[in-house]
C-alpha positions as CSV (number, residue, x, y, z in Angstrom):
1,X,196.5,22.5,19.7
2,X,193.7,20.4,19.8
3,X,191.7,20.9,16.8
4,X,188.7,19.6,17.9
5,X,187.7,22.0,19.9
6,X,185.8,25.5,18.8
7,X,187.0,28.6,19.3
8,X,185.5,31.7,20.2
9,X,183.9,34.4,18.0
10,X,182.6,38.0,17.4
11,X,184.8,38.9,20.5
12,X,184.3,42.3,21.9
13,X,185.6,44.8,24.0
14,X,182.6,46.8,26.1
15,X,184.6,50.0,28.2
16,X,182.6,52.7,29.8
17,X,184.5,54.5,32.4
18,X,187.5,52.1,31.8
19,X,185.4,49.5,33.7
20,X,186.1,46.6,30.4
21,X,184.2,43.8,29.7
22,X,185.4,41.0,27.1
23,X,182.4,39.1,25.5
24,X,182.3,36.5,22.6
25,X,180.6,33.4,21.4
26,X,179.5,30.8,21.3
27,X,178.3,29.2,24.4
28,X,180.5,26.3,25.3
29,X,179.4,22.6,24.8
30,X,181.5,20.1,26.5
31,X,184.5,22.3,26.7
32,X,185.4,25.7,29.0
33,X,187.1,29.4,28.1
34,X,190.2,30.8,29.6
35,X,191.3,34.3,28.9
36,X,194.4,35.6,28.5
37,X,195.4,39.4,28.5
38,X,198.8,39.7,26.1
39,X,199.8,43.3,26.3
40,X,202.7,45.3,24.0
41,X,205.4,45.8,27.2
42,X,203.5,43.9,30.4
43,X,203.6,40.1,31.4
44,X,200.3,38.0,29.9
45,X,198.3,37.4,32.8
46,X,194.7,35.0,32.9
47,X,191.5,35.6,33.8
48,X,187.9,33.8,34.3
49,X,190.0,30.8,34.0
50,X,188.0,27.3,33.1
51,X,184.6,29.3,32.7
52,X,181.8,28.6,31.1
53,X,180.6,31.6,30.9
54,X,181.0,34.1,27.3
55,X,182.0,37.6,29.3
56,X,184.7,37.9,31.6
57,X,185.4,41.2,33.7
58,X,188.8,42.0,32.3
59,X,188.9,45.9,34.5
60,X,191.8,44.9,36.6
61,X,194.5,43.4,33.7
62,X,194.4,46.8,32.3
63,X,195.5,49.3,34.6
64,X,198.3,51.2,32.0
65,X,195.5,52.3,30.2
66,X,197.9,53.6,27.5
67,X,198.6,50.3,26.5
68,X,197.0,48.4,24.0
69,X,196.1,45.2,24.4
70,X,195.0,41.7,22.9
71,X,193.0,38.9,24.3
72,X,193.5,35.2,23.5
73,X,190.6,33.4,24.5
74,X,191.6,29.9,25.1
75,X,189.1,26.5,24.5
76,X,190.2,24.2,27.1
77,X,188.2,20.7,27.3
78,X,186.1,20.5,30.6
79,X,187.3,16.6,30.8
80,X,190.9,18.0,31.1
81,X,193.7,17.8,29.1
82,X,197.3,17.4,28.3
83,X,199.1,19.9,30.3
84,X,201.6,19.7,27.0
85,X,199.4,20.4,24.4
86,X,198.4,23.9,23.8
87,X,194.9,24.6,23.5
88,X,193.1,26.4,20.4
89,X,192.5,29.8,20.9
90,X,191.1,32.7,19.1
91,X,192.4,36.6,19.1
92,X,190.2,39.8,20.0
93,X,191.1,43.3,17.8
94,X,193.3,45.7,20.1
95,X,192.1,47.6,22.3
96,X,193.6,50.8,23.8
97,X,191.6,51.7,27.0
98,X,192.7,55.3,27.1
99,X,191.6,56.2,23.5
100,X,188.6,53.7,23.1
101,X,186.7,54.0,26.5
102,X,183.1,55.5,26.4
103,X,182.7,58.1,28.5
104,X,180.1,57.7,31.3
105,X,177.3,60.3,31.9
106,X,178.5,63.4,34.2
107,X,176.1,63.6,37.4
108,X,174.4,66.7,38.0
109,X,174.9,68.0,40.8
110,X,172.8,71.5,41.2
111,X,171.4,74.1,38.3
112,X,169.8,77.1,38.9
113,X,168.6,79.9,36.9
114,X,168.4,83.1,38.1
115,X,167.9,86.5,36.1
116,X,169.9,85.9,33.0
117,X,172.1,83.5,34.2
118,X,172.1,80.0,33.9
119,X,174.5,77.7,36.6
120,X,175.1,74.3,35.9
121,X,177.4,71.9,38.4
122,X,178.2,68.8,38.1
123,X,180.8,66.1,38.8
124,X,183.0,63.8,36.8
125,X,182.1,60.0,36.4
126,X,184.4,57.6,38.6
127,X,186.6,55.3,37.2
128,X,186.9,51.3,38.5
129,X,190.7,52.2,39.1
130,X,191.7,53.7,42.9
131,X,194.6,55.9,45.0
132,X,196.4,54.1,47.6
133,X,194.2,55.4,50.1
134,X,191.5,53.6,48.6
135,X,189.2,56.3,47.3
136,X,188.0,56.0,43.2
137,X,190.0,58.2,40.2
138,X,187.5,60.2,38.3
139,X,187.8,59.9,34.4
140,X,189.6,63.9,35.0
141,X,192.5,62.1,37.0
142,X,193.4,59.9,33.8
143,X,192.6,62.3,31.5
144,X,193.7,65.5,33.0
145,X,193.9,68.2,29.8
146,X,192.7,66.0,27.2
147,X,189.1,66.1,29.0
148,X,186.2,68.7,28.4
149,X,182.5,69.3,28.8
150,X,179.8,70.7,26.1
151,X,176.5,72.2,27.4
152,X,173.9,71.9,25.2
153,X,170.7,74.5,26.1
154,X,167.6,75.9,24.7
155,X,164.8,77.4,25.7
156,X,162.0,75.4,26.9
157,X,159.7,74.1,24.0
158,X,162.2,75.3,21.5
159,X,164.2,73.3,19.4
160,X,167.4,75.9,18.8
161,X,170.5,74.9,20.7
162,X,173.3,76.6,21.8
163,X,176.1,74.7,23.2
164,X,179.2,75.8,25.5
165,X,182.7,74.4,26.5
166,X,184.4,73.8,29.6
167,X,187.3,72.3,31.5
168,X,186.2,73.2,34.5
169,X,183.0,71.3,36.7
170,X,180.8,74.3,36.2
171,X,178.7,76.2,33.4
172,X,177.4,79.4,33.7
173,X,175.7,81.0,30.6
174,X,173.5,84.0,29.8
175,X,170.3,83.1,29.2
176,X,166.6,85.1,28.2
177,X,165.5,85.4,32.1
178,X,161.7,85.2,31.2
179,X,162.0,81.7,29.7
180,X,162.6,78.4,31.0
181,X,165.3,76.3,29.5
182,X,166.3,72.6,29.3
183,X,169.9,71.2,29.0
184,X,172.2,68.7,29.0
185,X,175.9,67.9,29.0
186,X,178.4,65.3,27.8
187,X,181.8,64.9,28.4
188,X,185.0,65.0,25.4
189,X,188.1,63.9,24.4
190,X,189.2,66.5,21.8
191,X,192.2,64.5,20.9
192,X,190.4,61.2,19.8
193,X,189.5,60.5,16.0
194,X,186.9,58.2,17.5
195,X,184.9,57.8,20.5
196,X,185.2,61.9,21.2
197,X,181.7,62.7,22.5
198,X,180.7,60.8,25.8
199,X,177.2,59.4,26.8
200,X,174.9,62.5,27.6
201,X,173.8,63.5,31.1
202,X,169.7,62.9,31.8
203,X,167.7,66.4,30.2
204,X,166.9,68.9,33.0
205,X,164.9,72.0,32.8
206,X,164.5,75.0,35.1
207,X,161.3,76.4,36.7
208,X,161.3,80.1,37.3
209,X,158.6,81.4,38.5
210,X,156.1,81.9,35.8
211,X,153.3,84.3,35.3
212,X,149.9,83.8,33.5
213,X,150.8,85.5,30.7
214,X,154.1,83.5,30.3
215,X,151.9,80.0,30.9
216,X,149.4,80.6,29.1
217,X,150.0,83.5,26.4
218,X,148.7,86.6,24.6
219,X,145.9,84.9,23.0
220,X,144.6,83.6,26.0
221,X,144.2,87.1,27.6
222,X,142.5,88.3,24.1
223,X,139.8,85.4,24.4
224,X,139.2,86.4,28.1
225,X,139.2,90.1,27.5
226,X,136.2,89.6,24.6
227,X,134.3,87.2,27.0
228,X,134.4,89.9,29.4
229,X,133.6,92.9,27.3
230,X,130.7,90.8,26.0
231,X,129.4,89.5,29.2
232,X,129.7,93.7,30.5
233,X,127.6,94.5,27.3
234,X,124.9,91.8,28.1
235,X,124.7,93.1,31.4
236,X,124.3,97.1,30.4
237,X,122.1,96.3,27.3
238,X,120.0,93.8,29.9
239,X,120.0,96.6,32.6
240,X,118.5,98.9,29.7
241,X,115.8,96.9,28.8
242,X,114.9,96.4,32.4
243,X,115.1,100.1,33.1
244,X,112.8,100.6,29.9
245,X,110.6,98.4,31.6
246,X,109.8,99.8,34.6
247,X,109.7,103.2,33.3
248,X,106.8,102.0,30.8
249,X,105.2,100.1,33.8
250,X,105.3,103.2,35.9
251,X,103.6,105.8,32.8
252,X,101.0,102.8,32.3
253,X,100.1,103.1,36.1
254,X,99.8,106.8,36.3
255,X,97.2,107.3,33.2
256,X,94.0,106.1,35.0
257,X,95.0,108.7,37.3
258,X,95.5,111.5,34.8
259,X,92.2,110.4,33.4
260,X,89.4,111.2,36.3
């Protein structure tokens, strides 16, 4: 190869929802990048050929995602060279989409909470990868069995958690019906040493329908109670004086009388 030319470093893979992204440095002076996708059984096939560019969408090279796979990225000079000579390349780490893709965040659908029980639905992320009649694979119809959901839940302004399992697109767990409670979930891949717990869904919270002693608490009822028993005192000790009052005012106004 041609010896003068760098070759690429700190290569990556990036996979979230098996949508892969290659990415590596540096950024090319004078020369260009092709990348090559070398797997264990399939043909090598290239990508973002002559590009000057340091990422390169790799999604569609890696459709058996239970393969594992290498990337050579090739430094070509942008002058153009002997179509003889083999250009200097560097090599990526492995990568194995099925058991090193991040799982995306579930989307939540609907959640309700009604008495004591808390409903949850919600749908699995979509993969890049589609059916012959065009619509998207969800990350279930790759991974089937091996996929789950966790729940996580607690009561609103609490920081206990309880957490739940499924395999199915729905929660429902019992819950204190008097309180509010925030949640999230996450999907997981039981069968992975790494990579197991996916990205977790935004936080939502219920809103049952809350009274003033649930907004608000005990104490502030105690603090209105004492304002009111004091402001009912005032008003009979006032109405006392008052009534003293006029009962003096009357006997002063009925001596001269009692006098002649």
């Amino acid at each position: 190869g041609n010896p003068e030319l760098p070759t690429a470093v700190n290569i990556t893979w990036s996979s979230i929802n098996f949508k892969t992204i290659l990415r590596w440095q540096p950024k090319p002076s004078g020369y260009l990048y092709t990348v090559e996708i070398h797997g264990q059984t399939s043909n090598t096939r290239k990508k973002c050929i002559l590009t000057a560019e340091t990422e390169c969408d790799v999604t569609d090279l890696l459709r058996n995602v239970r393969e594992t796979y290498t990337a050579h990225i090739l430094s070509v000079a942008s002058s153009g060279t002997d179509n003889f000579e083999e250009p200097p390349f560097a090599v990526s780490e492995k990568f194995t989409p099925y058991i090193q893709t991040v799982l995306g965040k579930p989307e939540i659908q609907n959640y309700t909470q009604k008495g004591s029980k808390l409903t949850v639905m919600f749908q699995d992320p979509l993969t890049p990868y589609t059916f012959p009649n065009g619509s998207f694979q969800s990350i279930r119809d790759i991974f089937q069995n091996d996929l789950e959901y966790k729940i996580y839940y607690w009561k609103d302004q609490s920081s206990g958690k309880k957490d739940a399992i499924t395999k199915s697109h729905e929660f429902e767990e019992r819950v204190d019906s008097s309180k509010n409670y925030c949640f999230y979930i996450q999907g997981i891949i039981p069968s992975r040493r790494e990579n197991r717990n996916g990205q977790e869904s935004m936080v939502l919270c219920t809103s049952i329908g809350r009274n003033v002693l649930h907004e608000y608490g005990a104490e502030f009822f105690i603090i209105i109670a004492v304002i009111v028993i004091a402001v009912i005192a005032s008003a009979v000790v006032l109405s006392v004086i008052l009534c003293k009052r006029k009962k003096a005012k009357a006997a002063r106004e009925k001596e001269p009388l009692n006098g002649i």
